[in-house]
Each structure stands twice: as C-alpha cells, then as structure tokens.
N, C-alpha and C positions, 0 to 999 in steps of 0.2 A: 256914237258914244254910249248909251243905253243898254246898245249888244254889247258891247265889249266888258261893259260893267257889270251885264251882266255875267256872263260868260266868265268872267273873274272870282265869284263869288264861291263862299269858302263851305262846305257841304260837311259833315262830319255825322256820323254813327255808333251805337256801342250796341248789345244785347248781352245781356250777361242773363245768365241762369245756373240756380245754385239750388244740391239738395244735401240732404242728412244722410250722411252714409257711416255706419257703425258710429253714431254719436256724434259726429264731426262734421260742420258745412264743410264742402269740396263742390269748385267751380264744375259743372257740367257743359256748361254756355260760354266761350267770349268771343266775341265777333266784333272786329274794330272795320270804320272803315273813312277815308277822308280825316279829315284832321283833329279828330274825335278821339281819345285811348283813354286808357282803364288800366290804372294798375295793382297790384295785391299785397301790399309795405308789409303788412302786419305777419306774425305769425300765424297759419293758420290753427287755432285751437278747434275750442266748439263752438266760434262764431269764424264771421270772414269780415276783414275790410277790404273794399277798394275805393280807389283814388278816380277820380276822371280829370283827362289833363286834355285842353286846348291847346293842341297844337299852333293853330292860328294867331293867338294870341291874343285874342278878342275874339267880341264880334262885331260885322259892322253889317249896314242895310243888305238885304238879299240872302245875308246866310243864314244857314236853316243846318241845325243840330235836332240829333235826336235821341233819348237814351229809352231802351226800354228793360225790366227788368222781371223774370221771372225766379219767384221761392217758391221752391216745392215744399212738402209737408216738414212743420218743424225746425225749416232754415233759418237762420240767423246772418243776418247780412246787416253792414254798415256801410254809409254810400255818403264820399265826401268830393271835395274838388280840389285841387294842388293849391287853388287863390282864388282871390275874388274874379267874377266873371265881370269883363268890362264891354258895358254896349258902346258902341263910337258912333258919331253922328252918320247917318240917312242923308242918301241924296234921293231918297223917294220910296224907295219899299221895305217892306217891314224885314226884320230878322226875326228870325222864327228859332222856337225852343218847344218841342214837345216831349214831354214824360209821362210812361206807361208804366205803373207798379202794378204787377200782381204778385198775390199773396194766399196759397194755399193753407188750408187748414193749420195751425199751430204756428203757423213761421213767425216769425219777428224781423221787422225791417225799419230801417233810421237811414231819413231818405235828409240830408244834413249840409248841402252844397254853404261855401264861405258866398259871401252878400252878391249880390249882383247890383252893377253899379254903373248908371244912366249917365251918358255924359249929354252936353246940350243936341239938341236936333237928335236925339235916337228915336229909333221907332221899333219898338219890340212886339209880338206877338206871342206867349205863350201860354202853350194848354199843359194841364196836370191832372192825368186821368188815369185813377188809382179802382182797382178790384180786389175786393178782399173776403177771403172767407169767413164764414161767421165767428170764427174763433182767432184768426188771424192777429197782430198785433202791428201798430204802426206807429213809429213818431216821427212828423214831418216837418222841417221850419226854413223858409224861404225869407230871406232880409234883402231888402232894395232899396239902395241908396241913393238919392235923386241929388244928384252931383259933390262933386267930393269939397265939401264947403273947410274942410282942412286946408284946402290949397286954393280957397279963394276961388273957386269952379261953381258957378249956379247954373242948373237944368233949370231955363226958360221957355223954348218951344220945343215940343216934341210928341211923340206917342207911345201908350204904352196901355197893353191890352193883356190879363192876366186870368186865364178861365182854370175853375179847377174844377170835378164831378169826382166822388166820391162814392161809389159802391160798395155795398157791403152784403152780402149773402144774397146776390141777388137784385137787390133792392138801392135804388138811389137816395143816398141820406140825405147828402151835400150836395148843392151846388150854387158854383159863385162866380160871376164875372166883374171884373173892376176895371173898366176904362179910365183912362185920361189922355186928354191929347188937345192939340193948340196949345196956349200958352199957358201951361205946366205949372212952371213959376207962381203966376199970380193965385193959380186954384189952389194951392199946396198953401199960400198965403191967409186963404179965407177958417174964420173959427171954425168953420164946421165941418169942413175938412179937415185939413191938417194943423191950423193953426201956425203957421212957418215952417210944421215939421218937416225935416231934410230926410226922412229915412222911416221905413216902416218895416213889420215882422208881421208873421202869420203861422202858429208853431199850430199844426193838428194831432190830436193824441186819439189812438183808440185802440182799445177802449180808454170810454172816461167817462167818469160822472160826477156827482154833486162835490160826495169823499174827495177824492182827487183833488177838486175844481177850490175846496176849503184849504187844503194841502199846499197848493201851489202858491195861493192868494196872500199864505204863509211867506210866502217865499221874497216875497214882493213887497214888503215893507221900506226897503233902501233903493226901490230904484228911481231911474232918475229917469225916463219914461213912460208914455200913458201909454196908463195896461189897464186891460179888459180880460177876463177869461168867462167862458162860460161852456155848460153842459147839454148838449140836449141827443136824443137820436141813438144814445149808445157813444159817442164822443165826446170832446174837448176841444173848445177851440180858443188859441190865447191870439190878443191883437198886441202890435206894440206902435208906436209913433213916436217920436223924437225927433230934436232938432240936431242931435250930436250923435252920428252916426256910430260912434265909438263908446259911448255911453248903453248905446242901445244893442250894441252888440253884446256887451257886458251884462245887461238884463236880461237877455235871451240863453247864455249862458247860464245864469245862474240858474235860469225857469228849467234848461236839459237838464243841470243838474239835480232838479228835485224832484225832477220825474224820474232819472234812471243815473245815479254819480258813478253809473261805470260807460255811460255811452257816448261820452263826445270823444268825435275824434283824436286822436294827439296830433295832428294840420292844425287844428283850431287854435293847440294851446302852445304851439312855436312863436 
C-alpha cells in the first residue's frame, strides 16, 4: 500500500524567465511540467503577469511542486495563483513546496500566491529561497490558514515547516524557519503564540526602511489583526495573526495597497 501511494503522488513544475526587451517584459522561459501550469491573463504592457494553476487540485501528502523564477535586468513580473492552495491530510509524508526567485539588477518582482490553507493531519514542507541583486526590487506575502474555521473545520494534528533565506547582493540578510507540528490546535491556542489565531501573513518588502516602515504603520489603524512591521538589513518585514482568516486577508490587502495601489493582482479582487 505505501508503494502504490506512493507511486500516485502528484509532481508538478514551472520555470518561468522574463526580460526587458525595447521597454516591455516578454516571456523568454516557460517550462511546465506535471500538474504544475502558468498562465499570462494580462496584457502584456511594461510589466507581465502570470497565474499558476494546480492542476491537481490540491495538495496532498508526498506531492512535491516546484516553481522557479528568473528576472533579468529591469523586468517587471507579477506572480499570482488562480486560488487558494489547499493542503489535504497526510497519511505520513510531507508535501513539499519549493520557490526559487531570482532577481537581477533593476527588475521588480511581486511574488503574491492567494492563502495556502491546512486542512487537519496535513504535513507541508516549504522552502522560499529568493537571490536578489543589489538594486533589485521585491514584494512577497505568503498567508496560511490553519483550517477553514468558516466552515466549522479546526487544524488539530498536523505538520508544517516553512523555511525562507533571503539574499541580497551576495550576502544572506534573512533567514527563518518556523516549525509546528503534533497537535497544532492547542499551540495556535497558547498567548504566545497565536493566541487562537486561525491564520497568519508574512509580507517581505525590499527595499525597505524606517520611511516605509512609518508609512505602512499608517495604514494600519483599522485593522482587525495583529500586525507587527519592522525595518532592519536594507528590508521590511510585516507579521500578521488573526483568528478570522477573511479579516486578515483584508489587512493584508490593504498593507499591498500602501506599498504599491497598482500591484495586486485582479485574481485577488474577483
């Protein structure tokens, strides 16, 4: 039974690479492969979007996605997901998610996937491992929802391991791992963690600094989530925690919109 499940399990790939040609991003890269696709909705102007769409329809234990993305000098890319990504319960090994941003000199990249959303017994692994030139430009924001408490769903046992490193000119600014795993539930429970929160964010801006960091903090007067932002390294880094998954998306929102009111998706705001 073990071979066979594994042997089942759902593989997916993307590589996309984009550069500035006579003023205009235009795709150079797009390589799909397994259940993994990428697609281009927008017009292309002076920037590009695409879409990443799961074919699978989830994820569940054993499958392993991977998106990697290169900007040459100057590019402009926007990078969204058709919906939210749902993890489905484990019957023992992890599902795996890894993202490779790089970012040459000048480019600009908004790495912007809809929530990724745990259901009970999931076991995720993912790494998020971004290179970026010294002028380069990035905003990244990642929301995970530990079970969809809308519909009466609680993420009680489970795992979930989230690594990110951050690069910049060479040089390692950032780095963070956040485990959880066993029963989920009651540590999401505790004050000093989450405090009950059902759903957290993680938005990275760079550059970013103090300026910025006062800017945003602006922003943030009406929400209805704990938020944190701070500056250090040449970046920005905002936290978010909430118990209402849908409130915090809201917040997160608004925070894209004060750093850049032309860069959220239109996925996001259907």
């Amino acid at each position: 039974m073990p071979a066979t499940f594994a042997a089942n399990r759902a593989i997916g790939t993307v590589e996309i690479g984009v550069r500035k040609i006579a003023g205009v991003t235009r795709r150079t890269t797009v390589q799909e492969a397994g259940s993994l696709r990428v697609r281009f909705p927008s017009p292309e102007t002076d920037a590009l979007s695409a879409v990443l769409i799961n074919t699978a329809g989830g994820v569940a234990g054993g499958d392993r996605f991977s998106v990697a993305v290169r900007a040459e000098a100057d590019a402009r890319l926007t990078i969204t997901t058709a919906a939210a990504e749902k993890i489905y319960r484990s019957h023992g090994p992890d599902s795996e998610i890894a993202v490779d941003l790089k970012l040459e000199a000048g480019a600009r990249v908004a790495w912007l996937p809809q929530e990724t959303i745990l259901f009970d017994r999931a076991a995720l692994s993912r790494r998020i491992d971004i290179d970026l030139a010294a002028t380069a430009s990035l905003l990244c924001a990642e929301i995970v929802v530990f079970g969809r408490t809308a519909m009466d769903e609680r993420l009680q046992q489970g795992r979930y391991v989230d690594r990110w490193r951050l690069h910049r000119a060479g040089k390692l600014v950032f780095a963070e791992t956040l485990r959880l795993d066993g029963d989920i539930g009651e540590r999401l429970a505790r004050r000093a963690i989450a405090h009950g929160g059902a759903a957290i964010a993680t938005v990275l801006i760079v550059p970013g600094d103090e300026a910025l960091v006062e800017r945003l903090r602006d922003s943030a007067v009406n929400f209805g989530s704990e938020f944190g932002i701070s500056a250090w390294n040449g970046f920005a880094l905002a936290r978010f925690c909430g118990s209402d998954a849908a409130k915090l998306r809201s917040d997160v929102v608004t925070l894209l919109n004060a750093v850049d009111s032309n860069i959220l998706p239109r996925i996001w705001l259907s």
